[in-house]
C-alpha positions in Angstrom: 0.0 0.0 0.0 1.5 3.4 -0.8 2.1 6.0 1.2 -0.2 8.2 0.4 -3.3 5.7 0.8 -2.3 4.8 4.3 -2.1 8.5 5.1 -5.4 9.1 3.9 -6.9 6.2 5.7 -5.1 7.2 8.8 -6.5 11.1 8.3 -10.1 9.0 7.7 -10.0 7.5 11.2 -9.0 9.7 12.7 -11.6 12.0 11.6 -14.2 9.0 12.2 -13.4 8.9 15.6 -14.4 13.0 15.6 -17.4 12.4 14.2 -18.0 9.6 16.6 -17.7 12.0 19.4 -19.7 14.1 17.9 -22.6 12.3 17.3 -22.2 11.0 21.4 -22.4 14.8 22.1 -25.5 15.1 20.2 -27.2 11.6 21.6 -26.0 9.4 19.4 -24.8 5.7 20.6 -22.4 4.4 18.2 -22.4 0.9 18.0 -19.7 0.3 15.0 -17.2 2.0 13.1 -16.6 1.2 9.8 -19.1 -2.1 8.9 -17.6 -3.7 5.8 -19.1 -5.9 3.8 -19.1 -7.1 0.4 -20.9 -3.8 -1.1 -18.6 -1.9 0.8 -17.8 0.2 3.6 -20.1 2.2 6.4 -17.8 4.5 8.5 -20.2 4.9 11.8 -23.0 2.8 12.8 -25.0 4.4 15.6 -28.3 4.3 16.9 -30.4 8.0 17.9 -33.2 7.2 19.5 -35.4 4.8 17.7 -33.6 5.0 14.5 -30.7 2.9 13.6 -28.4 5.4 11.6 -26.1 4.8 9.0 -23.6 7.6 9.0 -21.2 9.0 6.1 -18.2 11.0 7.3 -16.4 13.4 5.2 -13.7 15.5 5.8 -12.0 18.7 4.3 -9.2 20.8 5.4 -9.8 23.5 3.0 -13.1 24.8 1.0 -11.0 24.8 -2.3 -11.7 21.2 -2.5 -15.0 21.0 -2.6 -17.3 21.2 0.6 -17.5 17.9 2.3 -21.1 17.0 1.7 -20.5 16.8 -2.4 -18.8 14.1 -2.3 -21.6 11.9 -0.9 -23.0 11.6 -4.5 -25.3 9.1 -6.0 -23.1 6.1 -6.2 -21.8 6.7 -2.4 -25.5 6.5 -1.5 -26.0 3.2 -3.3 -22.6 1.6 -1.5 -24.2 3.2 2.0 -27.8 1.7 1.3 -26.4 -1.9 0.1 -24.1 -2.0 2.8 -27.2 -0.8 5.5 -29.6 -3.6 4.0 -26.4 -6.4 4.6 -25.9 -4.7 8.0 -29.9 -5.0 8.8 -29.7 -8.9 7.5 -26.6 -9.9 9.6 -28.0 -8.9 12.8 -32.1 -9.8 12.1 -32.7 -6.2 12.2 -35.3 -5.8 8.6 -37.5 -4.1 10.9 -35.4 -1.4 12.5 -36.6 2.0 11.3 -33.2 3.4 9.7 -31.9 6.8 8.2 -29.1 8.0 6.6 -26.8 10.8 8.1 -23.6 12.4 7.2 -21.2 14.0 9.0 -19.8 16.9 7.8 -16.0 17.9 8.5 -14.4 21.0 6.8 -11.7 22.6 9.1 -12.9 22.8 12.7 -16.6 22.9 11.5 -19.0 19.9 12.0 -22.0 20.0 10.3 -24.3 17.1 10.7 -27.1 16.4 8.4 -29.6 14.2 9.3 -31.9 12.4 7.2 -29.1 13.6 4.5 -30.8 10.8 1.9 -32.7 8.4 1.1 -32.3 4.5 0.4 -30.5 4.0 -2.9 -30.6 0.7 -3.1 -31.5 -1.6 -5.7 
């Protein structure tokens, strides 16, 4: 693995674990970090009351490359909903109300969005 990969996963988790903290601070009660299965990767599985969410963290140090949230496009929804309905499966969960959240990190500024999308599965 190159160096530049292992920094940027590195920079990921480390940034995971912010957003992890984060979401306690607001109520949240993470119960994974980063579920991986074959349709991919899920960086923070937590659960806010009632809902099971399914949390998307992305970071940024600087506005000049692009602001966090645009980079949860249409396919990264898909990956995030596939990996959701395996998650949901594994642990006999199909009837656990879910949603979808991201965690946005640009700089010192959290944003968190919640509801951020909808299921993009197939």
């Amino acid at each position: 693995m190159g160096k530049q990969k292992y920094n940027k996963r590195r920079v990921g988790a480390e940034y995971e674990k912010v957003a992890g903290e984060y979401l306690k601070s607001c109520g949240y009660e993470i119960l994974e970090y980063n579920f991986r299965c074959r349709a991919g990767e899920v960086d923070i599985i937590a659960r806010d009351r009632e809902y099971l969410v399914f949390c998307e963290v992305k970071y940024r140090s600087k506005a000049v490359m692009g602001h966090p949230l645009e980079a949860v496009g249409f396919h990264k929804q898909q990956v995030i909903s596939r990996c959701a309905l395996w998650y949901l499966t594994l642990r006999q969960l199909t009837g656990a109300l879910c949603r979808f959240d991201v965690v946005s990190i640009e700089g010192r500024d959290i944003i968190l969005i919640k509801n951020a999308f909808e299921y993009a599965g197939r």
